[in-house]
N, C-alpha and C positions, 0 to 999 in steps of 0.2 A: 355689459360687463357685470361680474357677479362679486357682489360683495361679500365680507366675511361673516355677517349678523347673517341669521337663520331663523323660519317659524317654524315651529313644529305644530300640524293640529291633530289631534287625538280625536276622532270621531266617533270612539267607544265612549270618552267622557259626556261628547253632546247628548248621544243616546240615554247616557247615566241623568246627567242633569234633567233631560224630557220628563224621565222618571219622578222624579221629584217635586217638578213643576204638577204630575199629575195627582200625589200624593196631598199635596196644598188647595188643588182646583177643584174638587168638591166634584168631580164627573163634569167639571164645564169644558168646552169647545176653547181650543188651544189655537190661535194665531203668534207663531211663532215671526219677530219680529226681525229681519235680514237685512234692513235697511242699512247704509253709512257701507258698504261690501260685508255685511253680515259682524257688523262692528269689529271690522279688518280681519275678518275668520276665511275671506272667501263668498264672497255671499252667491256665487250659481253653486262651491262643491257641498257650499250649507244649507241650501236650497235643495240640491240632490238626493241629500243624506235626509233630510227631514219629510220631503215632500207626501210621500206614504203615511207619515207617521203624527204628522199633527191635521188640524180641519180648514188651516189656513196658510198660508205668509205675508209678510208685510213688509211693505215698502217706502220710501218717502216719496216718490214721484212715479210718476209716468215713462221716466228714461227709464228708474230703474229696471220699471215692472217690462217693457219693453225687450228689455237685456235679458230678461229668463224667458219670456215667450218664443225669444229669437231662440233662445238653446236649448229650447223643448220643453221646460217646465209649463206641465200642466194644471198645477195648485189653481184653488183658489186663491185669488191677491186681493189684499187690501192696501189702497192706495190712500198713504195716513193725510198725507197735505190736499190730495184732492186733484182736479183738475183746474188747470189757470187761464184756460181759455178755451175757446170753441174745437180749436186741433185736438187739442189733450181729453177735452171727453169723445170727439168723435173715436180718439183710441183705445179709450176706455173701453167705449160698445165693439169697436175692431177686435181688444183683443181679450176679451169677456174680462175686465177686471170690475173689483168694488171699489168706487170713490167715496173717501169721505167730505162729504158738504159741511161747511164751516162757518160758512158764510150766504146771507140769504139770496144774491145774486147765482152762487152755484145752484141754490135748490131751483131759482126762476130758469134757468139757462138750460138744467136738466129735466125739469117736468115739462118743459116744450117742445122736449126732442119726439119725432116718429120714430120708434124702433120695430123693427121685425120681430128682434129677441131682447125686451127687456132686460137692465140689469140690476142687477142688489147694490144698495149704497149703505151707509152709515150718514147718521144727521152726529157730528161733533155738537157737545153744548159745553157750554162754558160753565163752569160749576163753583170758578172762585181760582183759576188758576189764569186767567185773565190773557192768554196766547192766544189760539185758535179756540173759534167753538161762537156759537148761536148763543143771545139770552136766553136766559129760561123760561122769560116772559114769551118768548116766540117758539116753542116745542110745539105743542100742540099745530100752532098754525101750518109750521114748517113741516113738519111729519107729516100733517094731512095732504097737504098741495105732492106731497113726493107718494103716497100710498094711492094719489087719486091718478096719477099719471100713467098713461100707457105705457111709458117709457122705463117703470120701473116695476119690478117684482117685489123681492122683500128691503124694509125698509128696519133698519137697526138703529141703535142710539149708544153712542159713546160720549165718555169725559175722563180727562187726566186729571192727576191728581199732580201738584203741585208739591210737595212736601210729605211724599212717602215715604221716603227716607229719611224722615227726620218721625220718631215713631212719639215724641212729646210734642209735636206740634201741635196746635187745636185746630188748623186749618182742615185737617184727614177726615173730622167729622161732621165739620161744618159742607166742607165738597160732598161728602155721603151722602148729608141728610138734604142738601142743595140738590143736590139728581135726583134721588131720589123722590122727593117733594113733585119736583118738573113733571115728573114719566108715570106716579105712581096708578093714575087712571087711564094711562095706556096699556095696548098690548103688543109692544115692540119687545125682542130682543134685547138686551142691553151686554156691555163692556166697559167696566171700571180701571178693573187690577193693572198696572205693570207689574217690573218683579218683585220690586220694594211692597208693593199693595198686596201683591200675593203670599208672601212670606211674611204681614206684618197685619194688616185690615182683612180678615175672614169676613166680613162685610161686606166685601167689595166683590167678593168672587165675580155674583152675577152668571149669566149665561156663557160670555166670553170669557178668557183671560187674553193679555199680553205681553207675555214674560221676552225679554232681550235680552239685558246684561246674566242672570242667572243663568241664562240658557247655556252660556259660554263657561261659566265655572267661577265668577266674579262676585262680591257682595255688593250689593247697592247702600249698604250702612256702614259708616266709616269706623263705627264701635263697633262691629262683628265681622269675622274673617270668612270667607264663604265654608270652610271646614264648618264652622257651628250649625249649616245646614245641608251637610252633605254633597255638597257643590264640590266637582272638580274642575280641574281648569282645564281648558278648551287646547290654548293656546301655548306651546311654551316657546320664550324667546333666548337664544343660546348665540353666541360669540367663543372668538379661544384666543389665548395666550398668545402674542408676537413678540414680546421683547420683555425680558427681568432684568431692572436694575438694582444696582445698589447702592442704597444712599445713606449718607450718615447726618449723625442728629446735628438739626441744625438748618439741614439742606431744605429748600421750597420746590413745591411740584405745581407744572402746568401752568396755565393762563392766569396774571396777574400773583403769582406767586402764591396764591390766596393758604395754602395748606403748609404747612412746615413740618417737616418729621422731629420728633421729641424724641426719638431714639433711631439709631442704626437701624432701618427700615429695608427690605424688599419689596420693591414692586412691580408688578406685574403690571404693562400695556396691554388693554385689551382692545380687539377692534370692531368699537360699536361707539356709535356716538349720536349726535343729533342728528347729524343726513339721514341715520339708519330708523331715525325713529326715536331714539330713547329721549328721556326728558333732557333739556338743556339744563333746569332747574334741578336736577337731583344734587340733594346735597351730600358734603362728605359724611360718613357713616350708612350710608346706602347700601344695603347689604345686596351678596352676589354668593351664586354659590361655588364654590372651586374646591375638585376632589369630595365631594359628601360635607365640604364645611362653608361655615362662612365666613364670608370677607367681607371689607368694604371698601366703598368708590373713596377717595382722597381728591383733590382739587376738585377742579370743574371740569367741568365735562366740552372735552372738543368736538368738532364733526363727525369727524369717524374713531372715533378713539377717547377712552376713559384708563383711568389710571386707578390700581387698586393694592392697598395693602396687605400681604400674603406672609409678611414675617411671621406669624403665628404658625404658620404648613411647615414652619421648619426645613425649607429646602425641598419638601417633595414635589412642588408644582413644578412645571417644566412648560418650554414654548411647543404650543400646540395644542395644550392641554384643554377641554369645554369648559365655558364659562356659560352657568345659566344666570340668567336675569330678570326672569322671573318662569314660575309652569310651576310643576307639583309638587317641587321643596320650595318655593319662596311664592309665598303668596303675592300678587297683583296689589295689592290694597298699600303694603306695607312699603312698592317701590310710590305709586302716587301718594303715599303719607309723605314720603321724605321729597317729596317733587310737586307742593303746596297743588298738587292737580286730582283728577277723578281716576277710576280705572276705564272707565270708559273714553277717555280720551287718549292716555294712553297703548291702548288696540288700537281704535282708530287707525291714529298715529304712523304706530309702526307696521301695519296691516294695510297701508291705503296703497299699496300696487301690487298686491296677490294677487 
């Protein structure tokens, strides 16, 4: 059954945004990040569209990377979390991907394997962001035991950063100069940046990048809207008009009455709600765009269906008419401001059965 909410993706904007990522990256090697369904983009028709056009993709697992092998994507993948056991690297080597090692069991479990056709890993090091990733006291050892195995070709060095979107943090420099420090007498590859790092730490460039949420047309900093660096959005999510009431002042709308009109109001029922995706937590003043203007959400937000005040249109809105809810007149940032959430979750979200 097909409901009334709708994505739209614009794959001329992803191409736009690639641009940008390469404008920031200093000529480094672009693994373009797909994981989560390409953070609800579609992750094989954003995998399709890209595959030619960056030196990698990334994945969080072994199913993912699985699900594009199966549908022909020939990329190289990088598998971020790594393999979890003996099945998942033997599909590794199955199905030529890059695992990242994280953990120094991985690197024992892969430097033992016989392979015919070695494969490229990544060694994750932990740099102060305390998730995934090796000490730093163990790089050296780790990288050598993975460089000295038959089982493996090139061997690369990554670490997150923790608080790149927060650009007054002092953690951004202490992780820099933490990696850096680890690796500086090696001669490994290395990958820093996500997209907050790459639009903000030129330090971090490094050989790799690994831009995600940019990629799609999003900011990753809650103070700047991705317009301030040329970012379009990816995505846009649109609903329409079912029902106009008329209510007078005085009168409450929706669940727990929570909103009360302070004058003779119009409102427009729209059909999109939490099943479809949108936030539960949007709060009233949430803006929407209806006819080239905007409007806003009033009560709470039900299942399928929001409620928005339209008395300002003076009557021109009609049932049927599109409602967007966020894309290239309402910026992503501004609906998870009013929705104490990320924009990254939001995609997800409403993206996770494309």
């Amino acid at each position: 059954m097909q409901r009334s909410a709708r994505i739209k993706i614009d794959l001329d904007a992803l191409t736009h945004n690639l641009s940008v990522v390469r404008q920031y990256s200093n000529k480094a090697k672009i693994i373009a990040v797909i994981k989560a369904n390409a953070y609800g983009h579609g992750m094989l028709a954003i995998a399709k569209h890209l595959e030619n056009k960056v030196d990698a993709l990334a994945v969080a697992c072994v199913s993912e990377a699985l699900h594009l092998r199966n549908s022909g994507i020939d990329s190289v993948i990088v598998v971020l979390q790594g393999f979890h056991d003996q099945q998942q690297l033997d599909q590794c080597f199955d199905l030529n991907l890059e695992p990242v090692c994280h953990q120094a069991w991985q690197v024992d479990l892969l430097s033992q394997q016989g392979a015919n056709k070695p494969l490229n890993c990544w060694l994750k090091v932990d740099s102060g962001m305390h998730r995934l990733g090796i000490h730093t006291s163990d790089v050296v050892t780790l990288s050598q035991k993975l460089s000295d195995s038959s089982a493996v070709n090139n061997v690369r060095l990554m670490t997150h950063f923790a608080c790149a979107d927060d650009t007054d943090s002092l953690l951004n420099q202490t992780q820099l100069d933490t990696f850096n420090e680890c690796q500086e007498n090696l001669e490994f590859e290395i990958s820093m940046a996500n997209s907050a790092a790459i639009l903000s730490i030129p330090e971090s460039i490094g050989d790799w990048v690994r831009p995600g949420l940019m990629l799609y047309g999003a900011s990753p900093f809650s103070e700047k809207a991705a317009s301030a660096f040329a970012l379009k959005p990816v995505m846009a999510l649109t609903s329409h008009i079912i029902a106009i009431n008329s209510l007078s002042a005085g009168e409450s709308i929706g669940y727990g009455s929570c909103w009360t009109c302070t004058r003779d109001t119009q409102i427009a029922v729209v059909a999109i709600g939490y099943g479809d995706g949108y936030p539960r937590h949007a709060e009233s003043g949430t803006p929407v765009i209806i006819k080239g203007q905007r409007c806003h959400l009033v009560g709470r937000v039900s299942m399928d269906m929001i409620t928005v005040d339209i008395t300002d249109l003076d009557g021109s809105a009609e049932i049927g008419d599109e409602v967007v809810l966020w894309g290239e007149q309402l910026d992503i940032s501004e609906i998870s401001s009013c929705s104490t959430t990320i924009a990254y979750e939001l995609l997800c979200n409403v993206g996770k059965d494309q």
